[in-house]
N, CA, C and O of each residue as an XYZ file, in Angstrom:
340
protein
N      15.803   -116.110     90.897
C      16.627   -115.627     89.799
C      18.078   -116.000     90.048
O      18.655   -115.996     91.136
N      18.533   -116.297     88.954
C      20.257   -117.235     88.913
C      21.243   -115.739     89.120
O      21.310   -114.890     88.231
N      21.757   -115.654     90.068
C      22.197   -114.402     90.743
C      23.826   -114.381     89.343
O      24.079   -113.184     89.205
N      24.493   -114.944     88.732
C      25.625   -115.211     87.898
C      25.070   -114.053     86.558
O      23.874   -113.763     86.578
N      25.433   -113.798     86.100
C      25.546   -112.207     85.016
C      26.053   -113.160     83.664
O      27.043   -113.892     83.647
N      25.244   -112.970     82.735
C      25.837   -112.915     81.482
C      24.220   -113.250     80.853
O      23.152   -113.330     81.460
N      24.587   -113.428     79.146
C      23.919   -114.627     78.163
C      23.369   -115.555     78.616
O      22.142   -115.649     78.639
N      23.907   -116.144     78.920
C      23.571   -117.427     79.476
C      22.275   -117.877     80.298
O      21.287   -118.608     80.218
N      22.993   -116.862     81.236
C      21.805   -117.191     82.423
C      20.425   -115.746     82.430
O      19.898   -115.332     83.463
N      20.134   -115.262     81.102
C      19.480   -114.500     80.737
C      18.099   -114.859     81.024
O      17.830   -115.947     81.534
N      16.995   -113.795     80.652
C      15.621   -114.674     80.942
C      15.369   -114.636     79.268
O      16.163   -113.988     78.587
N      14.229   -115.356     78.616
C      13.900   -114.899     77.662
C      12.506   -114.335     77.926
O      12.016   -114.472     79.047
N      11.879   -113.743     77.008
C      10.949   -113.199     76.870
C      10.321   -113.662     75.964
O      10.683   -113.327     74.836
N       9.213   -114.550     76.089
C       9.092   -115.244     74.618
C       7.617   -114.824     73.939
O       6.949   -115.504     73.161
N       7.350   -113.645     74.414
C       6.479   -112.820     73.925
C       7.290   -111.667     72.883
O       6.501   -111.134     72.103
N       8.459   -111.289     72.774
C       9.127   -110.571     72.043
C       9.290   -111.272     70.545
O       9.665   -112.441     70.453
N       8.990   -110.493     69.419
C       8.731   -110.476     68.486
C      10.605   -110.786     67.932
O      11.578   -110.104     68.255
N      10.582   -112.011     67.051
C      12.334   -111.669     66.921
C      12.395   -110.380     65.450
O      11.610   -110.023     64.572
N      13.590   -110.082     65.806
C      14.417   -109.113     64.797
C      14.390   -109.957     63.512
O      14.657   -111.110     63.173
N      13.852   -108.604     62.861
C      14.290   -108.958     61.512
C      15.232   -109.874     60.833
O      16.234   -110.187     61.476
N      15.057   -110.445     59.429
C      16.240   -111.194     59.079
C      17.253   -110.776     58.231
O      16.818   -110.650     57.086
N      18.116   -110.581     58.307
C      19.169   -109.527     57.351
C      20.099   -110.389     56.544
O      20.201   -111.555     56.926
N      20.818   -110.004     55.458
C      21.616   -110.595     55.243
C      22.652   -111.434     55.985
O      22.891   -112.545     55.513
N      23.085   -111.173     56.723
C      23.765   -112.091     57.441
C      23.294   -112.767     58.178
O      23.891   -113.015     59.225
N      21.972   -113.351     57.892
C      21.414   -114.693     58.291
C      21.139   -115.903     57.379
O      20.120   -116.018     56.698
N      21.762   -116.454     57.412
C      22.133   -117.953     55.994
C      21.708   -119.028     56.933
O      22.140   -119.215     58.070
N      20.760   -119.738     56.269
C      20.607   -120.990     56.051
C      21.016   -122.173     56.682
O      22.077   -122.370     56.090
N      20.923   -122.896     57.309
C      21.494   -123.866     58.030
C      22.038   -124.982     57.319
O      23.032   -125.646     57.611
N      21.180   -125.114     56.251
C      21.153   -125.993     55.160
C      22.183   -125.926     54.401
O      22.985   -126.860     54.384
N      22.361   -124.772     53.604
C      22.896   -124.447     52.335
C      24.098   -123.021     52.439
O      25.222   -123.110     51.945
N      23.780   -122.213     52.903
C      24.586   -121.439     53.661
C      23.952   -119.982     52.719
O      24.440   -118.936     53.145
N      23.195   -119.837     51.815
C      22.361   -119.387     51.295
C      21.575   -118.200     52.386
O      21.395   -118.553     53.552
N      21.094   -116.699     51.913
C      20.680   -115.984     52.329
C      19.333   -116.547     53.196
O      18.630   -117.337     52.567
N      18.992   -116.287     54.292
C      17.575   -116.795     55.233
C      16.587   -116.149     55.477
O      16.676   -115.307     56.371
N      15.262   -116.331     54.735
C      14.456   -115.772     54.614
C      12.910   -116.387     55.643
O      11.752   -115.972     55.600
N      13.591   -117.619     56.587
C      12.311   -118.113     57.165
C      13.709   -118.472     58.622
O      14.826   -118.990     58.640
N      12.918   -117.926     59.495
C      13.520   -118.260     60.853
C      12.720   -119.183     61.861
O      11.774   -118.675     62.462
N      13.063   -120.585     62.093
C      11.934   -121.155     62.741
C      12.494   -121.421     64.446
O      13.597   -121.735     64.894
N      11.609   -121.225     64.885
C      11.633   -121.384     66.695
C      11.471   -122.660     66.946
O      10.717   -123.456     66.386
N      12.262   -122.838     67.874
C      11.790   -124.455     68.686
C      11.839   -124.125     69.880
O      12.358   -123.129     70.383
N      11.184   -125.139     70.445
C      11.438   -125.123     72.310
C      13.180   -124.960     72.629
O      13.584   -124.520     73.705
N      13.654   -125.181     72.057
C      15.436   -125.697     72.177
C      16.204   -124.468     71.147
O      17.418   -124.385     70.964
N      15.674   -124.012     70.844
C      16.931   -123.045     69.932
C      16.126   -122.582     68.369
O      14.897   -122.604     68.303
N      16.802   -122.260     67.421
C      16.084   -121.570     66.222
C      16.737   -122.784     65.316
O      17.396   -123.775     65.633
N      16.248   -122.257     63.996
C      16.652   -123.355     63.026
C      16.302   -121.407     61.696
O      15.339   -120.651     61.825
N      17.420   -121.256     60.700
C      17.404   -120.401     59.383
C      17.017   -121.249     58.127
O      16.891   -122.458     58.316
N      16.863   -120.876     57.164
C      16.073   -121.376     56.420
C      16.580   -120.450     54.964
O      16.774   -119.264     55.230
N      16.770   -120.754     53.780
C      16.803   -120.249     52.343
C      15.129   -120.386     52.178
O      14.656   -121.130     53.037
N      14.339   -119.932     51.434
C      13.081   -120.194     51.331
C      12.906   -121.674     50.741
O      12.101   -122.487     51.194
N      14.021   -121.975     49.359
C      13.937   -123.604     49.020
C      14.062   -124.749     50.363
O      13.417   -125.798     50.337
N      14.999   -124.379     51.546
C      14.975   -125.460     52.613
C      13.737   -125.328     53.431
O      13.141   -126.227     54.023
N      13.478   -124.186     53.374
C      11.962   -123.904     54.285
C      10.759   -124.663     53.862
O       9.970   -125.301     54.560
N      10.780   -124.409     52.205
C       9.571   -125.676     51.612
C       9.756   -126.766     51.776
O       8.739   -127.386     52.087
N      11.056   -127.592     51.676
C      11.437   -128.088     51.572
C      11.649   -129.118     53.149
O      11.836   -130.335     53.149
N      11.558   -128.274     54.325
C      11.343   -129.378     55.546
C      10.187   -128.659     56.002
O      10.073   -128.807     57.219
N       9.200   -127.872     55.464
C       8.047   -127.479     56.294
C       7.340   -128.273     56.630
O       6.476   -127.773     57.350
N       7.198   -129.483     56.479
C       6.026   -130.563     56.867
C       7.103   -131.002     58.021
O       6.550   -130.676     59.071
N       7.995   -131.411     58.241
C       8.690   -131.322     59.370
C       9.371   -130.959     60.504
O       9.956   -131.547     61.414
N       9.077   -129.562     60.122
C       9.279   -128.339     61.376
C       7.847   -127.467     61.927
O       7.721   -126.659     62.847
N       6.981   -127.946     61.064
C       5.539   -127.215     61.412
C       5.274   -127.702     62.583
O       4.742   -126.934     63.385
N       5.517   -128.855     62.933
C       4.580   -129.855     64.005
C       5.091   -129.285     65.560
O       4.548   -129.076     66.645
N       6.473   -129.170     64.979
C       7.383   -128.727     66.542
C       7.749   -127.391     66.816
O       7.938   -126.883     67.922
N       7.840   -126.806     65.560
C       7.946   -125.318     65.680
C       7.399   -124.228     66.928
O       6.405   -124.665     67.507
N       7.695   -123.424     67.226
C       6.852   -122.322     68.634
C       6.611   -121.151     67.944
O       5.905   -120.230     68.353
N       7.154   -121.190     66.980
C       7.015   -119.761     66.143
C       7.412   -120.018     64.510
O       8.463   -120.625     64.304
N       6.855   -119.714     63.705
C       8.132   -119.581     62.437
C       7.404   -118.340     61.551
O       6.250   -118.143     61.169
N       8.631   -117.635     61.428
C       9.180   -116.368     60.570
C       9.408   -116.135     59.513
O      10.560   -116.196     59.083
N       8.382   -115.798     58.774
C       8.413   -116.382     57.372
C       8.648   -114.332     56.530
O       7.916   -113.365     56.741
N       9.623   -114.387     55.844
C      10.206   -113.049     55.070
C      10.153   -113.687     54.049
O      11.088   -113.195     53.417
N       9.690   -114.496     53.381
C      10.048   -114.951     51.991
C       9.299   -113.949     50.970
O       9.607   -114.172     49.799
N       8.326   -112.830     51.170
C       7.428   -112.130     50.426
C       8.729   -111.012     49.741
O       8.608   -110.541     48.611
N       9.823   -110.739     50.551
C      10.940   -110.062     50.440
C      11.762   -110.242     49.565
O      12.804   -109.613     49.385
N      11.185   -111.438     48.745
C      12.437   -111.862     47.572
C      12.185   -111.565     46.522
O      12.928   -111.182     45.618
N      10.850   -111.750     46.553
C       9.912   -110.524     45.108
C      10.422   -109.195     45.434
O      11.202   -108.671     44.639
N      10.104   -108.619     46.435
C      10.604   -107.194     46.603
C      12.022   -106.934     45.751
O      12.226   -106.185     44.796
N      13.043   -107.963     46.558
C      14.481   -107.750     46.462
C      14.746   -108.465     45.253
O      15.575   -107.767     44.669
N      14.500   -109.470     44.557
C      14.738   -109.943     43.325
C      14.056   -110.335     41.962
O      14.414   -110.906     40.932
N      12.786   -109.701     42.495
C      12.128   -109.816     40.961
C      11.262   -111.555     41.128
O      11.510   -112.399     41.989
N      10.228   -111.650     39.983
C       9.434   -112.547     40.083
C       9.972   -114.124     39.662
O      10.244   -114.527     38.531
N      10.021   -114.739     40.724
C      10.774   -115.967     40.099
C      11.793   -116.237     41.063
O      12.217   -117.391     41.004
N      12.345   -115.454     41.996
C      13.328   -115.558     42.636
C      12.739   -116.801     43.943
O      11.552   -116.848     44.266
N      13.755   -117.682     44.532
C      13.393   -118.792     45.269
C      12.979   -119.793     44.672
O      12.517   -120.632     45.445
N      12.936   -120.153     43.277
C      11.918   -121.587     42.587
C      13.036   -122.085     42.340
O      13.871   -121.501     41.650
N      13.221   -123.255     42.875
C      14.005   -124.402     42.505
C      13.626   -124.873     41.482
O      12.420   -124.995     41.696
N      13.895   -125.392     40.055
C      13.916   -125.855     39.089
C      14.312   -126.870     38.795
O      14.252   -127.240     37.623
């Protein structure tokens, strides 16, 4: 164990379920509210549900996890909410 204290040199636990996604998680893409959080070996990637459809054939393959809240937009905005047009 890396005897130095902080973040950094943290362990992860990669059996821990991540936290919820809240408003103040936007999009990488668009800067847009994030409703899909995807894992990589290397770090996370946020998601609007349109960028999530939108590179899922390209983050599925490499992904370690992905976090999908998009059922939450019906909840929170009514039927129709997320369709790009």
């Amino acid at each position: 164990m890396d005897p130095r204290p902080g973040w950094f040199y943290g362990f992860v636990n990669a059996t821990q379920t991540p936290a919820p996604l809240t408003a103040a998680d936007r999009c990488d893409r668009c800067g847009a509210q994030a409703y899909v959080r995807v894992l990589l070996p290397s770090g996370e990637l946020l998601f609007c549900a349109h960028h999530a459809r939108e590179h899922a054939d390209k983050f599925s393959s490499v992904a370690t996890h992905v976090q999908d809240e998009t059922d939450r937009l019906h909840a929170e905005h009514g039927a129709g909410a997320g369709v790009a047009g």
